[in-house]
C-alpha positions as CSV (number, residue, x, y, z in Angstrom):
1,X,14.0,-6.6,-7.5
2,X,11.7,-7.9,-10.1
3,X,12.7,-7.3,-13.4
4,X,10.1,-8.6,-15.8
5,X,7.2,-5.6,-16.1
6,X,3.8,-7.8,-14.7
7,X,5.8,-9.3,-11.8
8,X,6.4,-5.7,-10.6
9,X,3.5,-4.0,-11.1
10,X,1.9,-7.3,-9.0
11,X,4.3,-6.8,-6.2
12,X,4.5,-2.7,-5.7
13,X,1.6,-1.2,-7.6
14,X,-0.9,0.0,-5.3
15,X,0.1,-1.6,-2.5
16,X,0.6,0.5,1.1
17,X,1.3,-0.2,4.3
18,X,-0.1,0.3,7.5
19,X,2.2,3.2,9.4
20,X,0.9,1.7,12.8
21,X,0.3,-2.1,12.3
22,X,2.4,-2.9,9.3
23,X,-0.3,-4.2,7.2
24,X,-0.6,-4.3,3.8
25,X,-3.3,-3.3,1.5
26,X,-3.8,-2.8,-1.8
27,X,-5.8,0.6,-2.8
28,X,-5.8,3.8,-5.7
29,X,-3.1,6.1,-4.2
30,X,-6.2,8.6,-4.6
31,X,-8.2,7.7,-2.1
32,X,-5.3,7.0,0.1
33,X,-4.3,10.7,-0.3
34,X,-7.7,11.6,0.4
35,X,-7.9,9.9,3.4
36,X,-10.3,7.4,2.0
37,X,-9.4,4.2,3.2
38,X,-9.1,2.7,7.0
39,X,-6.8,-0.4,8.0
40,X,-8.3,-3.7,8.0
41,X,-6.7,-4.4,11.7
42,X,-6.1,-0.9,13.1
43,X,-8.6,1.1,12.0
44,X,-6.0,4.6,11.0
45,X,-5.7,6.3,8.0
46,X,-2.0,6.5,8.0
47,X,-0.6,4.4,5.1
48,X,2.9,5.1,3.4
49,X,3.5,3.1,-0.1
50,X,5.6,-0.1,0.3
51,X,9.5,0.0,0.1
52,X,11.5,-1.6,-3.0
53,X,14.2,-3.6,-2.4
């Protein structure tokens, strides 16, 4: 894992994935809770934040 502060804000702040396609976007966590954004592929609403290694 990243250890220097930007480098991991770049790679895991705000950034969820697709629970159907597996693509990733970057959006507010508020408006993914709210149901706000849609998949660029897919279409769905279903998004879980992205894993840390």
């Amino acid at each position: 894992m990243a250890k220097i502060l930007e480098a991991t804000n770049r790679l895991f702040k705000n950034i969820f994935v697709c629970k159907n396609c597996q693509s990733k976007m970057r959006a507010e966590p508020q408006k993914i809770l709210r149901g706000k954004v849609r998949c660029r592929k897919c279409g769905k609403k279903a998004f879980r934040p992205i894993k840390r290694k």
